[in-house]
N, C-alpha and C positions, 0 to 999 in steps of 0.2 A: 776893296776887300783887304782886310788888314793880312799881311804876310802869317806864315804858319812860323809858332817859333819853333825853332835848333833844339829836337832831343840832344841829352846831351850825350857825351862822346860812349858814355857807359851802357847805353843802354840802345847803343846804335850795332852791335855786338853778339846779335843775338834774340834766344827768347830774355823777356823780363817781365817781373809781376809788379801788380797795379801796387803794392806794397814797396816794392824798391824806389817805383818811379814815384813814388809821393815822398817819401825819403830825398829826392833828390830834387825837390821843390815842382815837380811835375802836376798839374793840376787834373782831375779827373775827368773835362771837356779834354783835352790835349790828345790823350786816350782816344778819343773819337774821332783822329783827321785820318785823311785819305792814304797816310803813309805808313797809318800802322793799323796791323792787322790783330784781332783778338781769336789767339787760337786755342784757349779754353778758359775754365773758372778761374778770372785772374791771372792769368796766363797773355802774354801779347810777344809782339813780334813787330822791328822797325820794316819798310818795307821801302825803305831810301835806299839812292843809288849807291855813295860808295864812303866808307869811311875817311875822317877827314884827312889819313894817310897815305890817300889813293888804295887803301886793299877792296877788294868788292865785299858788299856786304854779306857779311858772315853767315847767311839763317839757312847755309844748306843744314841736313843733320848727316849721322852718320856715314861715313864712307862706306862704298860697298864692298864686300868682303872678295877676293879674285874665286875666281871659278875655277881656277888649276893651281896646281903649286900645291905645294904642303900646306894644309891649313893648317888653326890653330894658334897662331900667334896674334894674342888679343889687339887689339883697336888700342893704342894711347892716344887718347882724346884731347886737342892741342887744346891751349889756353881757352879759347874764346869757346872751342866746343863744350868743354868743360864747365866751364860757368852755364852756360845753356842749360847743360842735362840737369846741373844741381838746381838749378834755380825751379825746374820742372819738379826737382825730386822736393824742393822744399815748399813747393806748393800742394802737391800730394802726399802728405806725408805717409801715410798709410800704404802706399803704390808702389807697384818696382818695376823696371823696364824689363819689357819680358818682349815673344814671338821674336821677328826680324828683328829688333833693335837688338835685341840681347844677342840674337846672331850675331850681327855685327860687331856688335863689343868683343865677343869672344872670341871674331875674327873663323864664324863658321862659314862655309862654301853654300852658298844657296845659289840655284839657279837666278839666271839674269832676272827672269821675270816676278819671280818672288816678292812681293812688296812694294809699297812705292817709298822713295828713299825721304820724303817731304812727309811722311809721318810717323809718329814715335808711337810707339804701343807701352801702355803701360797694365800692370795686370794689379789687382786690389783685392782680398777677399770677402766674398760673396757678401760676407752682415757688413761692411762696409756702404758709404751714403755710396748711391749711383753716381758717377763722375758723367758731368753732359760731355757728350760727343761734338767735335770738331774735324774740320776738313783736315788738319792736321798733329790732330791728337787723339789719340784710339783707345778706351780704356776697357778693359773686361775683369769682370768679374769671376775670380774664378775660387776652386777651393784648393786650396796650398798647406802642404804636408811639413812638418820640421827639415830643415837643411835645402829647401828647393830653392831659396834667395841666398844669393854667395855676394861678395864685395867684391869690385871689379874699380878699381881708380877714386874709390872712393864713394859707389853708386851703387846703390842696390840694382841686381838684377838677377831675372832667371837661371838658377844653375844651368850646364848646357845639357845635362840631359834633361832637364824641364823644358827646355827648348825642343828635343823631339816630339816631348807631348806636346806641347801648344801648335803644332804645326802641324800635327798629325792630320789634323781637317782639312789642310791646307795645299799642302807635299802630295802629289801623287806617291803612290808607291814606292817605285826605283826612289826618286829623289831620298824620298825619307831613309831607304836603305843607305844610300850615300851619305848622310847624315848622320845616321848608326855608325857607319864605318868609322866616319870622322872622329865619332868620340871615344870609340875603342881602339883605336890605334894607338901606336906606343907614338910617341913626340920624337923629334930631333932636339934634346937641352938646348943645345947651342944656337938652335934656332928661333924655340919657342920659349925660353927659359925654366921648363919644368920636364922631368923625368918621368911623369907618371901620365896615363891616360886619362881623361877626363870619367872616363868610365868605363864597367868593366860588361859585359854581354849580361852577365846576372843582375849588377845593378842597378844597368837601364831596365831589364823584365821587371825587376822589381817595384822603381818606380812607376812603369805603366800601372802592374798589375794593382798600385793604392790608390788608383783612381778609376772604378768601374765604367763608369756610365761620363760616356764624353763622345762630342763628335769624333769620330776617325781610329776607332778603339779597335774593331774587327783587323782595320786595315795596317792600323799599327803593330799589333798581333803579328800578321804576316811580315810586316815587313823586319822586324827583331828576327824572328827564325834563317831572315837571309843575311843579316849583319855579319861580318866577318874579320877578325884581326889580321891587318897587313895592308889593306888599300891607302895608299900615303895622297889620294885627294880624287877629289869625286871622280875626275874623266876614267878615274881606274874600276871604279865601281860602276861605272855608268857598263865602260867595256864588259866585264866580267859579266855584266846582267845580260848584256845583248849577246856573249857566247854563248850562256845558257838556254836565253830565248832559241837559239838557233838546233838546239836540242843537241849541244854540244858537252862534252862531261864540263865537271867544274874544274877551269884553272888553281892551281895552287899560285900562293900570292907570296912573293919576297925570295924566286929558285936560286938557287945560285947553280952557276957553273958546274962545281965539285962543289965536297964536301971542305971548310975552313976556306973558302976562297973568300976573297973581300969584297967579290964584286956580288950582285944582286938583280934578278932581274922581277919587272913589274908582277908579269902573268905567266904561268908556262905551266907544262907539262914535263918531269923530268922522263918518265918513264918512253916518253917521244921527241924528247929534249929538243923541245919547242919554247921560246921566249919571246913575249910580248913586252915591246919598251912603250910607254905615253911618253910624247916629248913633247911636254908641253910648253909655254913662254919663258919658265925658265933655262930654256936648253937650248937658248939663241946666241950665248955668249961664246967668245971661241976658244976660251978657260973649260964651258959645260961641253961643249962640240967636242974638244978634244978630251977630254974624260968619257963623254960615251963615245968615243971610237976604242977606245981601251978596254972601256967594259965591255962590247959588244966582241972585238976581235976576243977577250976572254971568250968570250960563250963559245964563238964561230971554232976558236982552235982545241974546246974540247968537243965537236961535233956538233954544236947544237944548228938549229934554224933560227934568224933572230927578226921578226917581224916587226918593224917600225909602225909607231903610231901616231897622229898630230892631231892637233883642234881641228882641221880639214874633216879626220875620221868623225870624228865627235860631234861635228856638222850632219856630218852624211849619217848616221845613230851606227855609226861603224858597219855598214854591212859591207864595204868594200874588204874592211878589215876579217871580216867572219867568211868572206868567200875566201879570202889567201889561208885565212886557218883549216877550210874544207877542205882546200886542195894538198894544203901541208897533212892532213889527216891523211888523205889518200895515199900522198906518195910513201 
C-alpha cells in the first residue's frame, strides 16, 4: 500500500475547503484518506498528529469563555483560529456565526455545560439553500432583523443581544437572566476596551419582542423582567436569584460603604448594611487579596456585616450562603 501523501503545511492548520486544497495541487481522492475529516459542504478538517513545528494540531474551535470574572472582553482569535472561522465564513457566504460561538467570540459567560466546544453554529436566513448538518457544524435557519450581525475580527456574527435570543430555547431561565445581566452591564474600558453596554434593558425587550414566534419566547419574557444593571458576572446573578428564591427581599447591586466612597460591594442591603463580596478566581492574587481586605475593613469600619462569597458557594447553589444572610436578617 502506497504511503498517504503530506497535506501540506497550510492546510494541516485547521478547517480548509475542497477549493483551497485543489489550489494547492491537492487532488480530490486525497480528500478521502483516514486523516481527514469532512465536516461540511466543502468544508474538511486535517485530523494528523502534530504540525511539522511540533505545535499539536490546531482544529480545537473556540476557547471557552470563564464563568467568573468580568465578562465581556471579546475572544481575539489567534492566527490559525482565524483562518479557520474565515475559511468557514467563506464557504458560507450568506451565514454568520451565531448561539455558543458567537458567545464565545464576544467573550460571554455561559455555563460549563452549554454547548459542545468541537462545534461551530452558524445561523443563515430562512429563504436561504439548507446547509447539510455535520458532527461539527450546526447551521439554522433563522429569520434576522437589520443590525443583528455585527463584525467581530473580521467575522460576521450574532450581535450579543441576538445571542440571548438564540439561546433562549436553550438556557434555562436563571442562566439566560445571567446573560441579560451580562449584556446590560456598564464594561470596565480599561478592561474590555469599550464604554458602553452592549445593551440596554429596553433594547434587549425590543429585540425579543421583533421576533414573536420562537422556541423559548414565554421563557425569555420572564427572564428580561429580572435582568438587572450592576451584576459584573454571572456567579453574582446566579447569587442574587438564589436570595430571592429563598424569599428574601432583592439585594441592591454595586452598595458602597457611604455615600462618594471608592470602594463598592457586589450585593447588600444598605438599609441593614449587609454586603455580599463573590470572590471569585480573580481574587487569588496577593495584589486582589490585599485590595479586598481594604475594601471589606471599608465596609466593617462603617458598620456593615460583610459576607464572603466563592465558586465553593456557587457549587453548593449558595444555600450555605442564604442561610448566613437568614441569620444576618435575624440579628
Amino acid at each position: 500500500m502506497r504511503p498517504t501523501t503530506p497535506l501540506p503545511a497550510a492546510l494541516r492548520e485547521g478547517v480548509f475547503t475542497r477549493r483551497g486544497a485543489e489550489a494547492l495541487g491537492v487532488p480530490p481522492k486525497r480528500l478521502r484518506a483516514q486523516d481527514v475529516a469532512r465536516i461540511g459542504h466543502g468544508l474538511y478538517r486535517w485530523n494528523g498528529g502534530t504540525l511539522d513545528d511540533g505545535r499539536a494540531d490546531a482544529v480545537g474551535l473556540l476557547p471557552r469563555a470563564p464563568q467568573e470574572g468580568p465578562p465581556g472582553r471579546r475572544v481575539q482569535p489567534d492566527g490559525t483560529l482565524l483562518r479557520m472561522l474565515r475559511q468557514i465564513q467563506d464557504e458560507y457566504t450568506g451565514s454568520w456565526f451565531s448561539h455558543t460561538t458567537a458567545a464565545r467570540l464576544h467573550g460571554l459567560q455561559l455555563p460549563g455545560w452549554a454547548g459542545d466546544e468541537s462545534v461551530v453554529h452558524l445561523s443563515r436566513p430562512q429563504i436561504s439553500t439548507t446547509t447539510r448538518r455535520s458532527p461539527q457544524l450546526r447551521s439554522h435557519a433563522v429569520v434576522v432583523e437589520p443590525g443583528e450581525v455585527v463584525d467581530v475580527a473580521g467575522l460576521r456574527v450574532s450581535r450579543p443581544g441576538r445571542v440571548f435570543f438564540d439561546l433562549m430555547g436553550a438556557l434555562p431561565e436563571r442562566e439566560l437572566v445571567a446573560l441579560g445581566d451580562q449584556l446590560v452591564r456598564r464594561p470596565h474600558a480599561e478592561l474590555e476596551g469599550r464604554d458602553e453596554p452592549w445593551e440596554t434593558p429596553s433594547s434587549l425587550a425590543t429585540l425579543v419582542a421583533a421576533h414573536r414566534r420562537t422556541k423559548g419566547i414565554v421563557k425569555g419574557r420572564r427572564a428580561l423582567d429580572q435582568v438587572r444593571i450592576g451584576a459584573d458576572s454571572r456567579p453574582e446573578t446566579l447569587l442574587r436569584l438564589a436570595i430571592l428564591d429563598a424569599g428574601l427581599p432583592e439585594p441592591q447591586l454595586q452598595v458602597r460603604p457611604r455615600p462618594g466612597s471608592p470602594w463598592s460591594g457586589d450585593l447588600g442591603y444598605e438599609d441593614r448594611l449587609i454586603v455580599l463580596q463573590y470572590e471569585g478566581a480573580g481574587h487569588f492574587s496577593a495584589a486582589q487579596q490585599a485590595r479586598d481586605q481594604r475594601r471589606n475593613f471599608a465596609f466593617v469600619q462603617d458598620g456593615w456585616t460583610v459576607l464572603p462569597v466563592n465558586v465553593e458557594d456557587l457549587r453548593d447553589g449558595f444555600r450555605r450562603v442564604v442561610a448566613r444572610l437568614l441569620l444576618a436578617f435575624d440579628g
